[in-house]
gemmi code that builds the backbone of each chain (N, CA, C; Angstrom):
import gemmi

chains = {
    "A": [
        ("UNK", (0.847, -1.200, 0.000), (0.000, 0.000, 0.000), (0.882, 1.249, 0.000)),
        ("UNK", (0.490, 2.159, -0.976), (1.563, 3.506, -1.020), (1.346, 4.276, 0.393)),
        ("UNK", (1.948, 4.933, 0.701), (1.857, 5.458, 2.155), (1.104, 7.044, 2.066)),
        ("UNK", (0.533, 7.426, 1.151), (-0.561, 8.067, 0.683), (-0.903, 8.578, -0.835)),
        ("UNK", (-1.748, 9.700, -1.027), (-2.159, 9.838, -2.335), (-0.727, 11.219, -2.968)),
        ("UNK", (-0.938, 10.552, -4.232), (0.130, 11.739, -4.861), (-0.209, 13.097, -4.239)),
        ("UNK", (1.103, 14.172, -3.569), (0.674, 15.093, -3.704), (0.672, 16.863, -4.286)),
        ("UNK", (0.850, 17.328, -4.421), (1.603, 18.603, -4.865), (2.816, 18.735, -4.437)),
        ("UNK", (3.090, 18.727, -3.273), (4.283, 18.670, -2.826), (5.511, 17.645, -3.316)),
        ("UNK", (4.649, 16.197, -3.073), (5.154, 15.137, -3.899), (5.597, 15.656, -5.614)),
        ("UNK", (4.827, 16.270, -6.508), (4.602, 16.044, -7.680), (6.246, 17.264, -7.666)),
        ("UNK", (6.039, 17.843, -7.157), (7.574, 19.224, -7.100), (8.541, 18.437, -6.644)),
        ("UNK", (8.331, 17.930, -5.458), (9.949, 16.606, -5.099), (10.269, 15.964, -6.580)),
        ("UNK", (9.631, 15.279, -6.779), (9.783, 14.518, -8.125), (9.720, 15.226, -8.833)),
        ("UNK", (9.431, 16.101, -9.991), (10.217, 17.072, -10.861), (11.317, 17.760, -10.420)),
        ("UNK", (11.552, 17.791, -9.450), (13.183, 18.269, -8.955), (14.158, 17.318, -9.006)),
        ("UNK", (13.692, 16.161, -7.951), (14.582, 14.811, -8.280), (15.106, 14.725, -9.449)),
        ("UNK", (14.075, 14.087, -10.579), (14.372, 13.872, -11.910), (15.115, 15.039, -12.750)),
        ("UNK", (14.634, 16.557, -12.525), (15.231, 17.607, -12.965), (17.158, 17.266, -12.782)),
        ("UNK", (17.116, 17.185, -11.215), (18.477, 16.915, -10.633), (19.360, 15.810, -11.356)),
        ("UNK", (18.971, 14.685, -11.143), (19.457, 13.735, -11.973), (19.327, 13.306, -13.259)),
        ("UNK", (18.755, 14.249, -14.073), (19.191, 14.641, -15.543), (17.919, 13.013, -16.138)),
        ("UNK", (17.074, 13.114, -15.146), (16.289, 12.149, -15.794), (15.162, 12.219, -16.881)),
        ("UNK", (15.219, 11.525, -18.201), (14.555, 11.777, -19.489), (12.971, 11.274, -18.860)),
        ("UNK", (12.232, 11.789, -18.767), (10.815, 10.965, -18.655), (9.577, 11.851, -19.048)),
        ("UNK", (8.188, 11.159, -18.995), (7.238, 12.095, -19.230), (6.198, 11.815, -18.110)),
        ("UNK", (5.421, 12.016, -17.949), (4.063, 12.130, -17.176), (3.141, 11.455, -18.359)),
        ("UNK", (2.357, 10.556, -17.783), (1.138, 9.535, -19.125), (0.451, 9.217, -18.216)),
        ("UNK", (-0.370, 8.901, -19.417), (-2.195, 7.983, -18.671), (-2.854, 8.877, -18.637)),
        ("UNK", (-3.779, 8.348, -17.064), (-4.809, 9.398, -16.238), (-3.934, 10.520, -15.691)),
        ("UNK", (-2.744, 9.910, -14.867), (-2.152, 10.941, -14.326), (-1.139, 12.074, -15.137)),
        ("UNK", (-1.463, 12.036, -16.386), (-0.674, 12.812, -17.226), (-1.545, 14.060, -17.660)),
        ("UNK", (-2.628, 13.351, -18.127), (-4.175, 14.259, -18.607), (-4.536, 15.147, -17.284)),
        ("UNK", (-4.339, 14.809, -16.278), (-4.779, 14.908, -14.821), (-3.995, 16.343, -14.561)),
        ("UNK", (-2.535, 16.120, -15.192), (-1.622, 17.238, -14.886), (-2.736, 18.369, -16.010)),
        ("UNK", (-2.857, 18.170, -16.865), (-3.234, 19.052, -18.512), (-4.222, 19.492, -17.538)),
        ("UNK", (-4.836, 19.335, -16.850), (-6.763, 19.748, -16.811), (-7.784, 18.719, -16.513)),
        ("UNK", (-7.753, 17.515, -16.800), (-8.822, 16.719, -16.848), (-9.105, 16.165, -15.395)),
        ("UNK", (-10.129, 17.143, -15.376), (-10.907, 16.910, -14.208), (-11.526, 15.466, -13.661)),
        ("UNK", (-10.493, 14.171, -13.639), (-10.923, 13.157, -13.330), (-9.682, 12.526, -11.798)),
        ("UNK", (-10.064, 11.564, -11.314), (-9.288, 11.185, -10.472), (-8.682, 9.735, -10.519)),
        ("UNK", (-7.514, 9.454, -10.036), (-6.426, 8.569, -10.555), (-5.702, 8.222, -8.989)),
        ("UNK", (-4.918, 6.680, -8.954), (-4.623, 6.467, -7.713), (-2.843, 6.811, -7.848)),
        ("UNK", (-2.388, 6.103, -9.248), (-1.573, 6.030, -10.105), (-0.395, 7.218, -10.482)),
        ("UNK", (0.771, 6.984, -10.363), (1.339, 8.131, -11.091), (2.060, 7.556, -12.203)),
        ("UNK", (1.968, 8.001, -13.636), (2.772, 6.752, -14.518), (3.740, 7.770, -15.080)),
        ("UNK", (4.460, 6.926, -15.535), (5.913, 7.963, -15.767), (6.212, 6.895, -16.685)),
        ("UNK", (6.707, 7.657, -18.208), (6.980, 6.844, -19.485), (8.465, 7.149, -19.353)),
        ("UNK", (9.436, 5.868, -20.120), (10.824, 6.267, -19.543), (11.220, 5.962, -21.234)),
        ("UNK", (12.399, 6.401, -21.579), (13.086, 5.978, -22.992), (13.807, 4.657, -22.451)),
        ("UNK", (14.055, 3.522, -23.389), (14.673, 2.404, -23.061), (16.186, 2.689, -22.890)),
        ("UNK", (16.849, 2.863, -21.954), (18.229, 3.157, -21.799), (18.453, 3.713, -20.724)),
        ("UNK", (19.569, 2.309, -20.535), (20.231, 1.716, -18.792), (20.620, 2.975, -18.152)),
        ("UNK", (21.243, 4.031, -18.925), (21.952, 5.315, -18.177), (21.063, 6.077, -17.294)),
        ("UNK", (19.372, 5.818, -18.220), (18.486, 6.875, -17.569), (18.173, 5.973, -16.922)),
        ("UNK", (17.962, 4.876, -17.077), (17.058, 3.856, -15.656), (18.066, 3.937, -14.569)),
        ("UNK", (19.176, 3.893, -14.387), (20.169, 4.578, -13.011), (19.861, 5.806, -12.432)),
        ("UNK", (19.911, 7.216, -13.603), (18.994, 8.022, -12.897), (18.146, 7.931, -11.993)),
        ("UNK", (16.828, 7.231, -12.850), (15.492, 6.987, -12.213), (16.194, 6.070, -11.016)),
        ("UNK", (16.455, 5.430, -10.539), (16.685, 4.594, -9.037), (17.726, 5.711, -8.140)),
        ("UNK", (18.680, 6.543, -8.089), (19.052, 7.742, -8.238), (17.681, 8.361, -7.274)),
        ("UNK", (17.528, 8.944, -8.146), (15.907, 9.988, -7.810), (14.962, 9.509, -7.197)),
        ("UNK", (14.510, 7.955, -7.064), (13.762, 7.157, -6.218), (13.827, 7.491, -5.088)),
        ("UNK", (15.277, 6.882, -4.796), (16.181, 7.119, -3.223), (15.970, 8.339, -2.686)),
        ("UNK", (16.131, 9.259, -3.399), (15.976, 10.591, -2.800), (14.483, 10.818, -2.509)),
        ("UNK", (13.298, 10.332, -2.913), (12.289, 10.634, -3.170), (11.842, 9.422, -1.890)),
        ("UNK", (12.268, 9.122, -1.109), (12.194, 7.884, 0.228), (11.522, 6.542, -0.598)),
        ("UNK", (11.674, 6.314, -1.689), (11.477, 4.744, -1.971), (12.349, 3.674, -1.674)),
        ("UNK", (11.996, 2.767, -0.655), (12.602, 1.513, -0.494), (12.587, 0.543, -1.649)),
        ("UNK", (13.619, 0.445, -2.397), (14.466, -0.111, -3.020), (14.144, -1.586, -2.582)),
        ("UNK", (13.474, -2.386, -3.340), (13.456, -4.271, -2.717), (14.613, -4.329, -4.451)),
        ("UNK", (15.838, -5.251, -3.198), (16.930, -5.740, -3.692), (16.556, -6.175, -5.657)),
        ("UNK", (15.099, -6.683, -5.723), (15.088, -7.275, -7.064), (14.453, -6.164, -7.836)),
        ("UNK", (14.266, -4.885, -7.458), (13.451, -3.885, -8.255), (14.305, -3.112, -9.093)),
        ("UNK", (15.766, -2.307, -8.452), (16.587, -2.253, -9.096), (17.051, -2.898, -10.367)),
        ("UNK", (17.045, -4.471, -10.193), (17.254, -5.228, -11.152), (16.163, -5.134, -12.448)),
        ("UNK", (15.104, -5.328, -12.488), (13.930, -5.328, -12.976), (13.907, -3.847, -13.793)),
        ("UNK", (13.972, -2.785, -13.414), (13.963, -1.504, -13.900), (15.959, -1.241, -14.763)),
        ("UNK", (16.704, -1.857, -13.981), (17.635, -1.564, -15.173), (18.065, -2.619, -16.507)),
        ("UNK", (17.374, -4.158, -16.458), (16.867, -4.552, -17.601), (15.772, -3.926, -18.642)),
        ("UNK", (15.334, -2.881, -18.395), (14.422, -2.268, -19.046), (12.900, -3.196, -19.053)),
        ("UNK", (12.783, -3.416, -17.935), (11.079, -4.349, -17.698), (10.366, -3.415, -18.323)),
        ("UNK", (8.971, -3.741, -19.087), (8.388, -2.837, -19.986), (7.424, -1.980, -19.132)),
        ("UNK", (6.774, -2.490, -18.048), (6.139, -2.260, -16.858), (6.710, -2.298, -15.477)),
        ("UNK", (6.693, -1.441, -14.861), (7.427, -1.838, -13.310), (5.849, -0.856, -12.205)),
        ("UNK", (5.525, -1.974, -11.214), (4.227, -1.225, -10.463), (5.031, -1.171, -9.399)),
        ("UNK", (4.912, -0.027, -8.827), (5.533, 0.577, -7.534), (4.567, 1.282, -6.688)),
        ("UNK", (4.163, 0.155, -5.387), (3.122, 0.339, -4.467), (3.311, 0.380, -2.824)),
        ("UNK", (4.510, 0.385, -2.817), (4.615, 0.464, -1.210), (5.677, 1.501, -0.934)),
        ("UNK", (5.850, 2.790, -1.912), (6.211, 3.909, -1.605), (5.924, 5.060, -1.331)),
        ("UNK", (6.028, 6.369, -0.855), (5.202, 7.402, -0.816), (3.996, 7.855, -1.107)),
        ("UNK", (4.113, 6.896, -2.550), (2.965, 7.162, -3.125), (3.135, 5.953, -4.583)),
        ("UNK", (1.985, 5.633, -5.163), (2.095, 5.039, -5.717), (2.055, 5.319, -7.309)),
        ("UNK", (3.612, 4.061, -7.992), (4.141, 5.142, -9.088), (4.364, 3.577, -9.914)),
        ("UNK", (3.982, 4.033, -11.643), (3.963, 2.834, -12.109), (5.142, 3.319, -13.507)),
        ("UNK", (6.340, 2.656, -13.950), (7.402, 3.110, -15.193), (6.953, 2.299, -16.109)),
        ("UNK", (7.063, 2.680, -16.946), (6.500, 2.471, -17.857), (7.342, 2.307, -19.378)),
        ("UNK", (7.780, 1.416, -19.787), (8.480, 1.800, -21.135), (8.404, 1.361, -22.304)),
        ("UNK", (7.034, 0.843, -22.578), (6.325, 0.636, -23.769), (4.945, 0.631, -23.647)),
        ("UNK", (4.857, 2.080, -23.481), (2.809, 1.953, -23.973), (2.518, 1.608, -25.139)),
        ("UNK", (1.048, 1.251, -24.835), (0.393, 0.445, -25.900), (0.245, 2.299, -26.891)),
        ("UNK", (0.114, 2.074, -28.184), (0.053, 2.639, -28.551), (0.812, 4.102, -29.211)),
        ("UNK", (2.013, 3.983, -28.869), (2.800, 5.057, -28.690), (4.389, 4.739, -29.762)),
        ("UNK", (4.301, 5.001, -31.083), (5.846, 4.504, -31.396), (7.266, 4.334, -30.933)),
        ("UNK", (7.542, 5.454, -30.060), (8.988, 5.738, -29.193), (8.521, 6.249, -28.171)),
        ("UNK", (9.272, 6.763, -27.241), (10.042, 7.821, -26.743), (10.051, 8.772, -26.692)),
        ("UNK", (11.004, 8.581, -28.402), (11.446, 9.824, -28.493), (10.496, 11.068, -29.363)),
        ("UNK", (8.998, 9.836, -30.157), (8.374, 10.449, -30.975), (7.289, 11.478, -29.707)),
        ("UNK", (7.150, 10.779, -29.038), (5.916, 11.359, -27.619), (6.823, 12.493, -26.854)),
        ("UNK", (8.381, 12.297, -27.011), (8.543, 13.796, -26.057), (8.807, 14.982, -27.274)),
        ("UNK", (8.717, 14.445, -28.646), (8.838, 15.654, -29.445), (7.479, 16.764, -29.133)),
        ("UNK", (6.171, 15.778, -28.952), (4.918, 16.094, -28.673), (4.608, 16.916, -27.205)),
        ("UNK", (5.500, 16.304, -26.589), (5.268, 16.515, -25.398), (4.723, 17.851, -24.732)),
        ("UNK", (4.139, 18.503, -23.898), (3.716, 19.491, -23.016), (4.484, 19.537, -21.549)),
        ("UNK", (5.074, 20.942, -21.668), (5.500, 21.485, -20.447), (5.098, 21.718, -19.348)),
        ("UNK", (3.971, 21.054, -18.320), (3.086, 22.244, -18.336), (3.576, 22.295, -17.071)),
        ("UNK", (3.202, 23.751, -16.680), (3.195, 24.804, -15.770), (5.227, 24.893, -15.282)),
        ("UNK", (5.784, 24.878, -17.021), (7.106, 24.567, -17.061), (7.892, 23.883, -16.375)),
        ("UNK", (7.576, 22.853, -15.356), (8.657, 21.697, -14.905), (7.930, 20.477, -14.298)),
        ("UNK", (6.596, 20.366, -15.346), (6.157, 18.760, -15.307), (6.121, 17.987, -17.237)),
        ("UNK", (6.845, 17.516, -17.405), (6.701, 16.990, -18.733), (5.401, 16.424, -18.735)),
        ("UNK", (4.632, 16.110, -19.656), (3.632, 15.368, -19.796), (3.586, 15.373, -21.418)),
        ("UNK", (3.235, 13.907, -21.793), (2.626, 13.124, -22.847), (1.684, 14.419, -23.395)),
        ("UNK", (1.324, 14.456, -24.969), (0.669, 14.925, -25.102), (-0.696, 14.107, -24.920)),
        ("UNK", (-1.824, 15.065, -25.462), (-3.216, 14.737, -24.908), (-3.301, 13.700, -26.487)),
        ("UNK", (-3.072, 13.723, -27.027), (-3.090, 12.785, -28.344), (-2.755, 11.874, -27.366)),
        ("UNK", (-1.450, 11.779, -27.467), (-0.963, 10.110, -27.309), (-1.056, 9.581, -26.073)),
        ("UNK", (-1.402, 10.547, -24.995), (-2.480, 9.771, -23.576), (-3.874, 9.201, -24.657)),
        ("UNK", (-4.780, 9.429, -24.905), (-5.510, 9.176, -25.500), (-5.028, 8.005, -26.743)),
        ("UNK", (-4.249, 7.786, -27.311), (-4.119, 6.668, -28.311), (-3.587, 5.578, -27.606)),
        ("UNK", (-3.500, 5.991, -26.282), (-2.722, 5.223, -25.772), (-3.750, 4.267, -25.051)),
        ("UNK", (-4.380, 4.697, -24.732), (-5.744, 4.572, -23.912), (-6.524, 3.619, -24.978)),
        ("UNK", (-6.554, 4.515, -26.105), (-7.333, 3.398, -26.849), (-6.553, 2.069, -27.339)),
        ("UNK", (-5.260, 2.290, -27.650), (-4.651, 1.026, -28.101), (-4.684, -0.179, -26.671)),
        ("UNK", (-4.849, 0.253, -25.647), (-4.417, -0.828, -24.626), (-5.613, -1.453, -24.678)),
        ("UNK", (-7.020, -0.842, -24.779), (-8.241, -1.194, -24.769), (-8.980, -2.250, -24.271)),
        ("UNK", (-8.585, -1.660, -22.583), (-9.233, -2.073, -21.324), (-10.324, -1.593, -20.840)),
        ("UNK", (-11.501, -2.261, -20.297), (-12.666, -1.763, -19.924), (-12.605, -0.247, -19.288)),
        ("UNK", (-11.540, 0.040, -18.741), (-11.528, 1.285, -17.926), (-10.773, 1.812, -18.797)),
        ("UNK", (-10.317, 2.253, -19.797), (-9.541, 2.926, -20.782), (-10.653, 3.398, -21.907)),
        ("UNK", (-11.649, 2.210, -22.186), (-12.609, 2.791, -23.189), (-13.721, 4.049, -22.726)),
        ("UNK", (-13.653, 3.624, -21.399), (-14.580, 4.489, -20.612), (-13.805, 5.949, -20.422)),
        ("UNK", (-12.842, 6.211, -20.272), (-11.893, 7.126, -20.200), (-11.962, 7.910, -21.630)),
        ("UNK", (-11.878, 7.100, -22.830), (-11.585, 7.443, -23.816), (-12.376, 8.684, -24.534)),
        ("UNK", (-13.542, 8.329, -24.277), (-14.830, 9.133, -24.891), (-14.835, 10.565, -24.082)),
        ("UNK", (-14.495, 10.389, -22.684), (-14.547, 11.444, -21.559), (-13.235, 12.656, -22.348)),
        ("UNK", (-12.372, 11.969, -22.301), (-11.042, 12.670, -22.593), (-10.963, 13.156, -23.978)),
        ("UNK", (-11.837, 12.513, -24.850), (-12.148, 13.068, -26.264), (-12.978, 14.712, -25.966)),
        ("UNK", (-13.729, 14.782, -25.227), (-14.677, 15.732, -24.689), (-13.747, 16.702, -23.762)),
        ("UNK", (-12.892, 16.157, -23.122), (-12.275, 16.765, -22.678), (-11.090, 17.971, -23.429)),
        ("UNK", (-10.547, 17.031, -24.594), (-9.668, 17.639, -25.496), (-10.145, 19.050, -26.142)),
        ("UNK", (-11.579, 18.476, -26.744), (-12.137, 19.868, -27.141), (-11.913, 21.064, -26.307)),
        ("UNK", (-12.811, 20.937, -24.996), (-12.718, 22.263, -24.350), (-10.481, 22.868, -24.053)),
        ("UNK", (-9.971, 22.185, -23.796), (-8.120, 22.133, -24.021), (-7.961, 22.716, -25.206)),
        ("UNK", (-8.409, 22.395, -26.181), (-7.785, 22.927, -27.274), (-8.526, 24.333, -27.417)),
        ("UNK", (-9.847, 24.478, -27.483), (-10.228, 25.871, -27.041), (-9.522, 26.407, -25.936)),
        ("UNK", (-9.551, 26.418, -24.831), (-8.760, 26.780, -24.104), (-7.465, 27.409, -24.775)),
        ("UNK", (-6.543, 26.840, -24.995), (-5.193, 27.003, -25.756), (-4.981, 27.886, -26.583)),
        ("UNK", (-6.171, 27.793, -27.451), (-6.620, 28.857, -28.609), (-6.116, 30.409, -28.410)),
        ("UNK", (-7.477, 30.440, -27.140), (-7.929, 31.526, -26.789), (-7.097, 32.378, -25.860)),
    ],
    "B": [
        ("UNK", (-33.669, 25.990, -18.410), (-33.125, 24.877, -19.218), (-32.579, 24.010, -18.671)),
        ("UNK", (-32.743, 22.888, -18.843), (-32.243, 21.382, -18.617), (-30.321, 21.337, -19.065)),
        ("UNK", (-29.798, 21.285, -18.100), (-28.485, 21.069, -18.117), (-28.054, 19.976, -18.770)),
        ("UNK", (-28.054, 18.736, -20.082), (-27.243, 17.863, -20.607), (-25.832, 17.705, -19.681)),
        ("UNK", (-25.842, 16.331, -19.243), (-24.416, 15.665, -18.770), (-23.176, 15.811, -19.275)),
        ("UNK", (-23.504, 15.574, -21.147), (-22.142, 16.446, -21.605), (-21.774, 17.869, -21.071)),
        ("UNK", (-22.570, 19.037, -21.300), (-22.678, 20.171, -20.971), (-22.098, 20.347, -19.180)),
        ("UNK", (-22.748, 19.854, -18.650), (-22.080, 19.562, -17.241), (-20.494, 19.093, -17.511)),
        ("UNK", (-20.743, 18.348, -18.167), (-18.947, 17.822, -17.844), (-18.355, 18.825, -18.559)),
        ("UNK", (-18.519, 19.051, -19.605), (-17.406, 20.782, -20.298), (-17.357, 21.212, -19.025)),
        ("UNK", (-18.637, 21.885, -19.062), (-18.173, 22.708, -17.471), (-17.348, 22.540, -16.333)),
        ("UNK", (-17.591, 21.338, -16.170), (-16.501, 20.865, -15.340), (-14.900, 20.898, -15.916)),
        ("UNK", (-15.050, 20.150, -17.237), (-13.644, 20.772, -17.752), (-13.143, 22.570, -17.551)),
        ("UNK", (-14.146, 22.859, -18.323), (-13.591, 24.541, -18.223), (-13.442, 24.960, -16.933)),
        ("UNK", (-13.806, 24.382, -16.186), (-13.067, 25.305, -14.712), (-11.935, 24.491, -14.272)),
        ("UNK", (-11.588, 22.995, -14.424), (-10.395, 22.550, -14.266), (-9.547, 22.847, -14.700)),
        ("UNK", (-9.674, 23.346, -16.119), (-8.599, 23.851, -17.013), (-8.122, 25.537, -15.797)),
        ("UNK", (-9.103, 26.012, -15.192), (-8.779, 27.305, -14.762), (-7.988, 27.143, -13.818)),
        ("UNK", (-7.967, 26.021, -13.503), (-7.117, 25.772, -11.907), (-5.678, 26.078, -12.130)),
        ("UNK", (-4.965, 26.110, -11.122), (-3.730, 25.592, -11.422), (-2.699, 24.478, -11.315)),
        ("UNK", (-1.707, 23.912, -11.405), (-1.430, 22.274, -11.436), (-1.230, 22.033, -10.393)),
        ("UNK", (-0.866, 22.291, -9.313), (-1.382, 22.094, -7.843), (-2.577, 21.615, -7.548)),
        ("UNK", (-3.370, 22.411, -7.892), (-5.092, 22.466, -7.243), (-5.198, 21.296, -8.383)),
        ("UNK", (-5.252, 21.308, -9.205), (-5.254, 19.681, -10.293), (-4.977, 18.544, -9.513)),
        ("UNK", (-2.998, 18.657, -8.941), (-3.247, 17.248, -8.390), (-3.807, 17.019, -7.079)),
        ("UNK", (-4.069, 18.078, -6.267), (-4.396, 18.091, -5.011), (-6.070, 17.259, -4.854)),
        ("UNK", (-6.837, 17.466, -6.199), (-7.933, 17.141, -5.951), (-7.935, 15.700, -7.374)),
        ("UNK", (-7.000, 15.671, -7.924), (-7.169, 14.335, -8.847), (-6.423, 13.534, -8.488)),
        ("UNK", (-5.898, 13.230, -7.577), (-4.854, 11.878, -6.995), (-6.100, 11.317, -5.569)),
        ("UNK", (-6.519, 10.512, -5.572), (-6.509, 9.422, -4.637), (-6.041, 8.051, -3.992)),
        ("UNK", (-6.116, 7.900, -2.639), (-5.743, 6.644, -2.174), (-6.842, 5.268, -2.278)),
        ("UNK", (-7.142, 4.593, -2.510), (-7.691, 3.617, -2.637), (-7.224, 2.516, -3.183)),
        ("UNK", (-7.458, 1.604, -2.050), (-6.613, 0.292, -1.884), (-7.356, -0.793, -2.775)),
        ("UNK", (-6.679, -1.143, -4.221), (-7.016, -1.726, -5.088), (-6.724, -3.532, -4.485)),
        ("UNK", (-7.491, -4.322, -4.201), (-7.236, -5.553, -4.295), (-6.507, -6.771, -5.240)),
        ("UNK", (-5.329, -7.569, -4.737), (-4.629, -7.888, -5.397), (-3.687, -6.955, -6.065)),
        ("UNK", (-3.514, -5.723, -7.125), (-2.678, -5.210, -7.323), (-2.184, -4.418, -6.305)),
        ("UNK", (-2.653, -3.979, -5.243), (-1.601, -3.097, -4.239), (-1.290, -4.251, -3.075)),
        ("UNK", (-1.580, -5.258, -3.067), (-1.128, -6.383, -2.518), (0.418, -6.859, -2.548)),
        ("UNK", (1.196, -6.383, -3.212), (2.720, -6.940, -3.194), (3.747, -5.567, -3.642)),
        ("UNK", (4.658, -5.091, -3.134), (5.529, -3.845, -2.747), (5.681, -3.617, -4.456)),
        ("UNK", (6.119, -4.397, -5.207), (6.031, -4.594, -6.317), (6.114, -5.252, -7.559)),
        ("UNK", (5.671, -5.289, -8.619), (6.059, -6.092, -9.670), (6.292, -5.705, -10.825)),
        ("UNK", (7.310, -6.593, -11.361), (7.484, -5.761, -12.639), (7.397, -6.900, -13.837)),
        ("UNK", (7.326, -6.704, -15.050), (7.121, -7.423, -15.604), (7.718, -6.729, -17.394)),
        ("UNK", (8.573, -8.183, -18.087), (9.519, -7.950, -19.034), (8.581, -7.757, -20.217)),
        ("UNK", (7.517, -7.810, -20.311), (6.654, -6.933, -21.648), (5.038, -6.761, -21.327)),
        ("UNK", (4.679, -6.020, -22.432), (3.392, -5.265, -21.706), (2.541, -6.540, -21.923)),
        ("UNK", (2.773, -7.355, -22.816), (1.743, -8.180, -22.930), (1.289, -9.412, -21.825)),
        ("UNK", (2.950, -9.677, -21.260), (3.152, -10.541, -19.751), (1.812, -9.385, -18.874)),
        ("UNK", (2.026, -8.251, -18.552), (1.469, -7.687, -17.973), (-0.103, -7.431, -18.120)),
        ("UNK", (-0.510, -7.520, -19.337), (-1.715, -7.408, -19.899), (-1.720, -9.348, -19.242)),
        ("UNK", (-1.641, -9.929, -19.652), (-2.224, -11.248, -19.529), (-2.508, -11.660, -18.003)),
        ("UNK", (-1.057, -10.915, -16.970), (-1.344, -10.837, -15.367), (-2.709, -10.306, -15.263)),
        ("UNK", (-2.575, -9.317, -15.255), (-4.285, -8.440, -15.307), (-5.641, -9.625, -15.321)),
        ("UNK", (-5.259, -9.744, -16.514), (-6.343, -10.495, -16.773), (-6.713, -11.841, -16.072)),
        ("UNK", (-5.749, -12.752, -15.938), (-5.493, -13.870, -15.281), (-5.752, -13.427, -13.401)),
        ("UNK", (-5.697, -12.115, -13.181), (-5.406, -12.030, -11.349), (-6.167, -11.231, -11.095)),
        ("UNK", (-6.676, -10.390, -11.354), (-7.485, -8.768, -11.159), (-8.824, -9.175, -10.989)),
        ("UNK", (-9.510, -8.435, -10.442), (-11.063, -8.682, -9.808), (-11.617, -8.256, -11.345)),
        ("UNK", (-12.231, -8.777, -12.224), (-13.249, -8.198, -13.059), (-13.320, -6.326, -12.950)),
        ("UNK", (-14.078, -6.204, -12.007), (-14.499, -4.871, -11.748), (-13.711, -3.922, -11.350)),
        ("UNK", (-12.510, -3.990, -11.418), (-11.454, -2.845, -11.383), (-11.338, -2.699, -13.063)),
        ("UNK", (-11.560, -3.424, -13.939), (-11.652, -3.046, -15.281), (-10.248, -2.812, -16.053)),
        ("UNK", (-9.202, -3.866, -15.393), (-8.236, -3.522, -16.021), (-7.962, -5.194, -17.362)),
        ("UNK", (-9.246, -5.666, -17.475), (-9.535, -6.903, -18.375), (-9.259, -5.880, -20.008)),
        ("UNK", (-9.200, -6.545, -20.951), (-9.518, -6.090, -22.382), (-10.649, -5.658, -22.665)),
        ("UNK", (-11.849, -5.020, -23.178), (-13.273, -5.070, -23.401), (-13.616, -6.186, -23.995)),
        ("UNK", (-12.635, -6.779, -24.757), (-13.244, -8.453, -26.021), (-12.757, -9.339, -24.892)),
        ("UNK", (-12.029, -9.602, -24.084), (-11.529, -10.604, -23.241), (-12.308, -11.404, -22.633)),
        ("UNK", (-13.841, -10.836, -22.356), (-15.093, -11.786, -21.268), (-15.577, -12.675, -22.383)),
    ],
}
model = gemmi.Model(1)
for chain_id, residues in chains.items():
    chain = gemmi.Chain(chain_id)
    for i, (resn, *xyz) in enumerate(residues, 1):
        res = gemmi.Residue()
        res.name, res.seqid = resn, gemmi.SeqId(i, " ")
        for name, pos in zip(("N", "CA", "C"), xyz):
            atom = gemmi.Atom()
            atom.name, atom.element = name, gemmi.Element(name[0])
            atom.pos, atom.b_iso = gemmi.Position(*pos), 0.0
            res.add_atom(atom)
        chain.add_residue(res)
    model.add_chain(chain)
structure = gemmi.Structure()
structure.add_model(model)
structure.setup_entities()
């Protein structure tokens, strides 16, 4: 069990951490859209990583600092590049991520990427959303239609 | 006039969008203790599809992390 819910405070530790240790990542999912505006709620923090060992050292790096207990085989697991890693009995609960469904690279999603409020990366609202639909899980389809509705009023927004 | 649910939810968008990313995560992050998946410190798993098939094979139905064609 994470030892509570993500929080603001949390979300600034961790963009500093990662800032600090020169770590490549983005903000995805619910909790990425969540950063953009979308007024929905998420238990989850997912963090998309590029495949490469240098930055997965980072990321364990920035963990430590961020009070995650380290189980001896997680380290291992995250610097083979596991495509999924669920992380639930830390501060808060944080899932890496390094092949969403739906998403070609990396490196194509941080060309896309959004700054927002200049030191949280986040996925764009496209490829949270394609992403959502390519995994196409009962709770992703349900998401999908919301966040389509959601995009509109964002992109007005943006506009204007 | 009769408020439409879509119409409600814009609304709801357009004032989330007004917030700022603080007040975003302060009120879109919750704790709730998912059964079976917050059950073990952690797991990781060497492709999404191992992981998609865990899901499916271990997860309560109604957390909805199944496929929609999978039942």
């Amino acid at each position: 069990m994470p030892q509570s819910k993500f929080t603001p405070a949390q979300a600034e530790e961790l963009a500093a951490a990662f800032a600090r240790e020169g770590v490549d990542y983005l903000f995805i999912g619910k909790s990425g859209a969540i950063l953009l505006g979308y007024p929905e709620t998420t238990q989850d923090v997912d963090i998309f990583l590029p495949r490469s060992r240098e930055n997965a050292e980072r990321v364990l790096r920035a963990l430590r600092t961020l009070g995650f207990q380290l189980d001896p085989a997680l380290p291992v697991s995250i610097l083979a590049g596991s495509e999924m890693v669920l992380m639930k009995s830390g501060p808060f609960a944080l899932d890496l991520i390094h092949a969403p469904d739906g998403i070609e690279s990396f490196e194509a999603a941080k060309s896309r990427r959004v700054m927002e409020a200049g030191r949280f990366p986040v996925a764009s609202l496209d490829d949270i959303i394609a992403s959502k639909r390519a995994a196409g899980r009962e709770r992703d389809l349900s998401d999908v239609r919301r966040l389509e509705q959601f995009k509109s009023e964002y992109m007005r927004g943006r506009k204007s | 006039m009769k408020v439409t649910d879509e119409e409600a939810w814009r609304e709801q968008c357009r004032r989330q969008l007004e917030r700022d990313v603080p007040t975003r995560i302060k009120y879109g992050f919750c704790h709730v203790h998912k059964p079976v998946l917050d059950d073990a410190g952690f797991r990781a798993f060497a492709t999404m599809a191992e992981y998609r098939r865990w899901c499916e094979d271990n997860l309560p139905a109604y957390l909805g992390y199944r496929r929609a064609t999978a039942r």
